[in-house]
C-alpha positions, 0 to 999 in steps of 0.5 A: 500500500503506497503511504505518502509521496516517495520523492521528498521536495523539502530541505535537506534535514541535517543530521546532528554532528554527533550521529554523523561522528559515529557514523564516520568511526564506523570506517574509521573502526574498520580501517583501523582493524585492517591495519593492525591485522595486516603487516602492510596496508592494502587496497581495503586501507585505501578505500576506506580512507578514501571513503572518510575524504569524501564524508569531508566533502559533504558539508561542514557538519560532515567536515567536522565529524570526519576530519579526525578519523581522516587523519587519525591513521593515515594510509601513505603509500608512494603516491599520495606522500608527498601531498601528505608532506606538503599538508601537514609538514611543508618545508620553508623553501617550499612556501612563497616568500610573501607568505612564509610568515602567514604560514608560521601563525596559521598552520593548518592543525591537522598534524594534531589529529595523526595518532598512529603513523606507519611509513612503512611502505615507503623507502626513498620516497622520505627522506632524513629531513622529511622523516624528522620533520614529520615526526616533529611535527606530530609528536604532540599526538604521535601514539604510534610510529612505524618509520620508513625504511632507510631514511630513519636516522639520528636527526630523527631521534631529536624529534622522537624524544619528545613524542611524550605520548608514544606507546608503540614504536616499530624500528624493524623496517630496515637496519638502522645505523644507529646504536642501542645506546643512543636510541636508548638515551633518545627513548628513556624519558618515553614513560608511555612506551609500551611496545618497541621493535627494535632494528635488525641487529639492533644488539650489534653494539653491546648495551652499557650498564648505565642504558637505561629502557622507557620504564613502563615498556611491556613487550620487546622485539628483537631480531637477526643478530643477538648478545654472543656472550654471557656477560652482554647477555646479563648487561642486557638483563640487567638494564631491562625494567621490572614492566617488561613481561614479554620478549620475541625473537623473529628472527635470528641468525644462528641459534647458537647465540642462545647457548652462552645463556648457561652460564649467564650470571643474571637471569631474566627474571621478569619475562614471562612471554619468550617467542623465538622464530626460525634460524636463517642458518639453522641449527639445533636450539639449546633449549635447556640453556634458554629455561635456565635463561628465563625461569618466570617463563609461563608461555614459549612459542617455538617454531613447529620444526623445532619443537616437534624434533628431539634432534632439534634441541639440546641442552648442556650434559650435566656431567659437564662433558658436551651437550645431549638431547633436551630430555628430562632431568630433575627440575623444579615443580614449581617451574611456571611454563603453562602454555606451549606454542607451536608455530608453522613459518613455512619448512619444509619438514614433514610432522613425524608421528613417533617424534612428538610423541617422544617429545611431548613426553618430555615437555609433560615431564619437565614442565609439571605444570604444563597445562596447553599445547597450541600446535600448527595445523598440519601437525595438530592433525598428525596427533589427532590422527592418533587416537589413543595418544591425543586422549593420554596426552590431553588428559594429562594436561587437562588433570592439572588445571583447576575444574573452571580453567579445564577447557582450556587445557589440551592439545589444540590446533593453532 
C-alpha cells in the first residue's frame, strides 16, 4: 500500500554532528582493524580512507565529524606522500616568500589529529629531513610510529624524544645505523612506551650498564643478530625494567647465540612471554640453556620444526662433558611454563608421528605444570590422527588445571 509521496521536495534535514561522528568511526573502526591485522596496508586501507575524504566533502557538519578519523591513521603509500608532506609538514623553501610568515601563525592543525603513523611502505620516497620533520611535527599526538625504511636516522631521534605520548614504536623496517645506546638515551624519558621493535641487529653494539629502557615498556622485539656472550647477555638483563613481561625473537641468525645463556650470571627474571622464530642458518636450539635463561617463563612459542624434533634441541650434559638431547632431568615443580606454542613459518619438514610423541613426553615431564599445547595445523592433525595418544596426552594436561580453567587445557590446533 503506497503511504505518502516517495520523492521528498523539502530541505535537506541535517543530521546532528554527533550521529554523523559515529557514523564516520564506523570506517574509521574498520580501517583501523585492517591495519593492525595486516603487516602492510592494502587496497581495503585505501578505500576506506578514501571513503572518510569524501564524508569531508559533504558539508561542514560532515567536515567536522570526519576530519579526525581522516587523519587519525593515515594510509601513505608512494603516491599520495608527498601531498601528505606538503599538508601537514611543508618545508620553508617550499612556501612563497610573501607568505612564509602567514604560514608560521596559521598552520593548518591537522598534524594534531595523526595518532598512529606507519611509513612503512615507503623507502626513498622520505627522506632524513622529511622523516624528522614529520615526526616533529606530530609528536604532540604521535601514539604510534612505524618509520620508513632507510631514511630513519639520528636527526630523527631529536624529534622522537619528545613524542611524550608514544606507546608503540616499530624500528624493524630496515637496519638502522644507529646504536642501542643512543636510541636508548633518545627513548628513556618515553614513560608511555609500551611496545618497541627494535632494528635488525639492533644488539650489534653491546648495551652499557648505565642504558637505561622507557620504564613502563611491556613487550620487546628483537631480531637477526643477538648478545654472543654471557656477560652482554646479563648487561642486557640487567638494564631491562621490572614492566617488561614479554620478549620475541623473529628472527635470528644462528641459534647458537642462545647457548652462552648457561652460564649467564643474571637471569631474566621478569619475562614471562619468550617467542623465538626460525634460524636463517639453522641449527639445533639449546633449549635447556634458554629455561635456565628465563625461569618466570609461563608461555614459549617455538617454531613447529623445532619443537616437534628431539634432534632439534639440546641442552648442556650435566656431567659437564658436551651437550645431549633436551630430555628430562630433575627440575623444579614449581617451574611456571603453562602454555606451549607451536608455530608453522613455512619448512619444509614433514610432522613425524613417533617424534612428538617422544617429545611431548618430555615437555609433560619437565614442565609439571604444563597445562596447553597450541600446535600448527598440519601437525595438530598428525596427533589427532592418533587416537589413543591425543586422549593420554590431553588428559594429562587437562588433570592439572583447576575444574573452571579445564577447557582450556589440551592439545589444540593453532
Amino acid at each position: 500500500m503506497k503511504v505518502g509521496d516517495p520523492v521528498y521536495r523539502g530541505d535537506p534535514v541535517p543530521l546532528p554532528v554527533e550521529v554523523v561522528w559515529v557514523i564516520a568511526s564506523y570506517f574509521s573502526s574498520d580501517s583501523e582493524a585492517i591495519s593492525w591485522s595486516a603487516p602492510r596496508p592494502g587496497l581495503s586501507g585505501l578505500l576506506f580512507q578514501a571513503t572518510l575524504w569524501a564524508c569531508c566533502l559533504v558539508s561542514r557538519t560532515w567536515y567536522t565529524a570526519s576530519i579526525e578519523h581522516l587523519y587519525n591513521r593515515p594510509v601513505l603509500t608512494t603516491r599520495n606522500f608527498d601531498l601528505f608532506v606538503r599538508t601537514i609538514a611543508p618545508s620553508i623553501s617550499s612556501t612563497p616568500t610573501s607568505s612564509r610568515r602567514t604560514w608560521r601563525r596559521t598552520p593548518l592543525g591537522l598534524e594534531d589529529l595523526i595518532k598512529h603513523l606507519d611509513m612503512s611502505e615507503l623507502s626513498y620516497e622520505s627522506s632524513k629531513s622529511i622523516t624528522a620533520r614529520l615526526v616533529s611535527r606530530t609528536k604532540n599526538s604521535l601514539e604510534s610510529f612505524v618509520p620508513p625504511a632507510i631514511t630513519f636516522s639520528i636527526p630523527s631521534l631529536a624529534s622522537l624524544s619528545k613524542c611524550r605520548h608514544l606507546r608503540s614504536l616499530d624500528l624493524s623496517t630496515d637496519h638502522y645505523d644507529i646504536g642501542l645506546p643512543r636510541l636508548l638515551h633518545a627513548m628513556e624519558n618515553l614513560d608511555q612506551l609500551i611496545f618497541l621493535k627494535l632494528p635488525r641487529n639492533g644488539l650489534w653494539m653491546q648495551v652499557k650498564p648505565e642504558s637505561r629502557w622507557p620504564k613502563n615498556l611491556q613487550c620487546l622485539q628483537l631480531s637477526h643478530r643477538l648478545c654472543e656472550t654471557e656477560d652482554r647477555w646479563a648487561t642486557l638483563f640487567n638494564t631491562w625494567p621490572d614492566t617488561l613481561t614479554s620478549l620475541k625473537v623473529v628472527q635470528c641468525y644462528l641459534y647458537w647465540s642462545f647457548q652462552c645463556l648457561w652460564k649467564c650470571p643474571s637471569p631474566a627474571r621478569s619475562i614471562r612471554h619468550l617467542s623465538i622464530g626460525p634460524s636463517i642458518r639453522g641449527g639445533g636450539l639449546p633449549l635447556g640453556a634458554i629455561v635456565h635463561a628465563f625461569p618466570a617463563l609461563t608461555t614459549l612459542e617455538l617454531p613447529v620444526h623445532i619443537g616437534t624434533h628431539m634432534t632439534a634441541m639440546y641442552e648442556e650434559d650435566p656431567s659437564g662433558v658436551g651437550y645431549i638431547r633436551f630430555s628430562m632431568p630433575p627440575m623444579s615443580p614449581q617451574h611456571p611454563l603453562e602454555t606451549i606454542t607451536l608455530t608453522d613459518h613455512g619448512h619444509p619438514t614433514e610432522p613425524k608421528l613417533d617424534d612428538m610423541i617422544e617429545i611431548f613426553d618430555v615437555y609433560v615431564d619437565r614442565f609439571p605444570r604444563l597445562r596447553r599445547i597450541n600446535l600448527a595445523q598440519n601437525h595438530f592433525n598428525v596427533v589427532a590422527g592418533n587416537e589413543s595418544f591425543f586422549k593420554v596426552l590431553s588428559k594429562a594436561l587437562e588433570d592439572r588445571a583447576d575444574p573452571a580453567d579445564k577447557y582450556r587445557a589440551g592439545v589444540f590446533p593453532h
